[in-house]
C-alpha positions as CSV (number, residue, x, y, z in Angstrom):
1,X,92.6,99.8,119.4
2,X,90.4,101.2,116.6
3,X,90.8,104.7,115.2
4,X,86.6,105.3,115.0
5,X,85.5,108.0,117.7
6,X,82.4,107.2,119.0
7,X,79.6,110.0,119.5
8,X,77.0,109.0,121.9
9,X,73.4,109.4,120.9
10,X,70.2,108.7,122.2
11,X,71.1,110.5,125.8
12,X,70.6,113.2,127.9
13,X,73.3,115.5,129.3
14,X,73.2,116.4,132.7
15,X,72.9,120.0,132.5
16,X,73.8,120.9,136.8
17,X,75.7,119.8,139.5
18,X,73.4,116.9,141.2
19,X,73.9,113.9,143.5
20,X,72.0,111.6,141.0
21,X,73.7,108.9,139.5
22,X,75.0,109.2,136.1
23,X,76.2,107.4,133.3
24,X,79.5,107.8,131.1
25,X,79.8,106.8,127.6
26,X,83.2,107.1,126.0
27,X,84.5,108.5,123.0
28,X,87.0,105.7,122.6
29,X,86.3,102.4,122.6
30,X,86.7,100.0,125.7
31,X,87.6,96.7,125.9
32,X,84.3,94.5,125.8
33,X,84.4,92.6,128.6
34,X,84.7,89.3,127.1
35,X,88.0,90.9,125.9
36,X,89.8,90.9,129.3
37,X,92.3,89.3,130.2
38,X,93.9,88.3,133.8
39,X,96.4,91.0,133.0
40,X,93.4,93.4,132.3
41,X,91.7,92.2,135.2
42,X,94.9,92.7,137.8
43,X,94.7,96.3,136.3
44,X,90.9,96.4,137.0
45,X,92.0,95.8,140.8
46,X,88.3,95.2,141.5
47,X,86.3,92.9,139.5
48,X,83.1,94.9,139.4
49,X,84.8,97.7,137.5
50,X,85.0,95.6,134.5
51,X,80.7,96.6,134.4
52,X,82.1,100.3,133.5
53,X,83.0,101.7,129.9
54,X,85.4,104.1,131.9
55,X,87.7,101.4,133.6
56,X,87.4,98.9,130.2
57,X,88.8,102.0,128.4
58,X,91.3,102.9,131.0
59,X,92.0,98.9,131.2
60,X,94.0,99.1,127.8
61,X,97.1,100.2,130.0
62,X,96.3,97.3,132.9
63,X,100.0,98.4,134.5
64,X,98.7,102.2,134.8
65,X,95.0,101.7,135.9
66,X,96.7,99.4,138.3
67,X,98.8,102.3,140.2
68,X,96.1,104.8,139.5
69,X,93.5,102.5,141.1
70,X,95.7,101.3,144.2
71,X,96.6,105.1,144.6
72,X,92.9,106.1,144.8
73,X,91.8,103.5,147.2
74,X,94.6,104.2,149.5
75,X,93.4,108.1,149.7
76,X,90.2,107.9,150.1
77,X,90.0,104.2,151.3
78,X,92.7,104.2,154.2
79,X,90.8,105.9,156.7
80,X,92.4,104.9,160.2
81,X,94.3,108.1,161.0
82,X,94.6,111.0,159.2
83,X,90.8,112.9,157.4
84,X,87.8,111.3,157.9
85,X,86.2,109.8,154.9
86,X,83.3,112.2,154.3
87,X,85.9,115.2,154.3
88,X,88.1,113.6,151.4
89,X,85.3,112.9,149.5
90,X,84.6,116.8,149.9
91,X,87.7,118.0,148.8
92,X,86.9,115.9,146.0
93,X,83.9,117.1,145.2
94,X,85.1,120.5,145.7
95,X,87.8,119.8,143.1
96,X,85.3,118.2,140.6
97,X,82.9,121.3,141.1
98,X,85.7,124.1,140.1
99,X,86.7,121.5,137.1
100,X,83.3,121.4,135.7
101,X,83.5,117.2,135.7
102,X,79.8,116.5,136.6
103,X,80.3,112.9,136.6
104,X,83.1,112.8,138.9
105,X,81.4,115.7,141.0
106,X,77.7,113.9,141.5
107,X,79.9,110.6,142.5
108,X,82.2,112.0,145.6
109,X,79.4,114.8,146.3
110,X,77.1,111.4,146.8
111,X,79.7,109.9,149.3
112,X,80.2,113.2,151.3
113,X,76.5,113.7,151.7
114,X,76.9,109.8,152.4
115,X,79.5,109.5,154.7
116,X,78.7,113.2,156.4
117,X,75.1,113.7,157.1
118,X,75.6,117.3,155.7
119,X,73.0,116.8,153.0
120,X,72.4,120.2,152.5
121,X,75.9,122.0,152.4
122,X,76.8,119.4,150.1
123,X,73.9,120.3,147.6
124,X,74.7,124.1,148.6
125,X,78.2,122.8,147.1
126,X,77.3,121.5,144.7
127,X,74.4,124.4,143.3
128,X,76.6,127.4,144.5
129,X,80.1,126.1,143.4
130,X,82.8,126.7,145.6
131,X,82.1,130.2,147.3
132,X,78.8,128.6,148.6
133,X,78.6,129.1,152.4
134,X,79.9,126.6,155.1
135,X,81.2,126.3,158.1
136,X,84.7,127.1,159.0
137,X,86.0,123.7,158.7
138,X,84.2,122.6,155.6
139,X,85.3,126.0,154.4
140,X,88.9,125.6,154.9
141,X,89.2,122.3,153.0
142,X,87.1,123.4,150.4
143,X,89.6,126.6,149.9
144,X,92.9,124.6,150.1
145,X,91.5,122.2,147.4
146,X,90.1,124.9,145.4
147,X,93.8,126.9,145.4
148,X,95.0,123.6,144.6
149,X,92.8,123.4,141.1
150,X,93.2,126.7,140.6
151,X,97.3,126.6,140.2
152,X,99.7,125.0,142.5
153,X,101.1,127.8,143.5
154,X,98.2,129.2,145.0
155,X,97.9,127.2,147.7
156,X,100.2,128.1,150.4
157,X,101.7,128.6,154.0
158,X,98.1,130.0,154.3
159,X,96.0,127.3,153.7
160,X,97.7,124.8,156.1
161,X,97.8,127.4,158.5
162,X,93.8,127.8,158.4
163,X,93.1,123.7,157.9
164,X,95.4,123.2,161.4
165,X,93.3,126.2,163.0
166,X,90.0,124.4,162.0
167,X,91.1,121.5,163.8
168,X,93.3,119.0,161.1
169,X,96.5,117.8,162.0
170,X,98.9,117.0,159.4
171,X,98.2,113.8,158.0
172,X,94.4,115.1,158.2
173,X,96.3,118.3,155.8
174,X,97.7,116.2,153.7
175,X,94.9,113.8,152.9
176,X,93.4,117.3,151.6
177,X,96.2,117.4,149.5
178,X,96.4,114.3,148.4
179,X,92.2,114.0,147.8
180,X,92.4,117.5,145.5
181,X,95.7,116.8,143.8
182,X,94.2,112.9,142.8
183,X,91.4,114.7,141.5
184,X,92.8,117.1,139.6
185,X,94.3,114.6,137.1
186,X,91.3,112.2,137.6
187,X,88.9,114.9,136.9
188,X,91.1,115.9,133.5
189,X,91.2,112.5,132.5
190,X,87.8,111.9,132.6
191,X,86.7,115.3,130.7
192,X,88.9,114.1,128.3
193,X,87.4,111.3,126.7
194,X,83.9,111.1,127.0
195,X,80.8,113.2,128.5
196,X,78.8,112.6,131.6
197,X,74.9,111.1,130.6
198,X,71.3,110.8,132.5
């Protein structure tokens, strides 16, 4: 590890919300890729995220980007019972949106729009933030994970009680949970060291 924190230069900040894909670019160092090992890699979980300056950066603690990598593939990835796909990816973009992380909120906005169909609520996400107008359903998850970002202990016996009258059962509830809550540290750690880029 060096102590040298890099500035980008030479790029363009996203300045809004969007679906577009972006770039990252650190303010640490990663690992070069010709620097990983097979420890590095087990951590990696996926081979192609040794391609990204965020996962060679988080790659430094291979034992920790393991758990945090397994963890996020079996929210959002482990979709036989319990939220549909599209719906996590809302919550996390919902999350992302209130946090102000454009990277992580152009990346699961991308997959609701994706995975949904609902094109246009998700841009009315993503332009209108989290009061923007949806249906009841939509609505509800987007309110849970919101009270979620917000402080803990704003979301209560409330929320769950709308989310089961929109129609999700518990395991659909607590994938909400689970799809917020992930993001709320994801989203923190990305903010925290480097910037979103065109």
């Amino acid at each position: 590890m060096t102590d040298k924190t890099l500035t980008p230069t030479g790029h363009t900040p996203p300045l809004a919300f969007t679906r577009d894909m972006l770039d990252w670019l650190p303010w640490l160092e990663p690992l070069a890729e010709a620097e990983l090992t097979p420890r590095h890699m087990a951590g990696l979980v996926d081979a192609a995220r040794a391609k990204s300056a965020y996962f060679r950066l988080l790659a430094r603690d291979p034992d920790v980007l393991g758990a945090r990598t397994r963890t996020d593939k079996d929210i959002f990835y482990s979709t036989d019972a319990g939220l549909p796909r599209a719906e996590r990816e809302l919550a996390a973009a919902a999350t992302s949106r209130l946090n102000g992380c454009i990277y992580c909120a152009s990346v699961h906005a991308r997959f609701a729009a994706t995975y949904s169909k609902r094109v246009e609520d998700v841009d009315r996400l993503l332009a209108e933030g989290t009061g923007a107008a949806l249906d009841e359903r939509w609505s509800a998850i987007v309110a849970a994970s919101v009270a979620l970002t917000s402080i803990p202990m704003a979301f209560d016996a409330t929320h769950v009680d709308r989310l089961r009258a929109a129609g999700l059962d518990d395991l659909a509830i607590a994938d909400v949970v689970q799809a917020a809550s992930f993001f709320n540290w994801a989203n923190r750690l990305m903010l925290s060291l480097g910037e979103p880029a065109r």
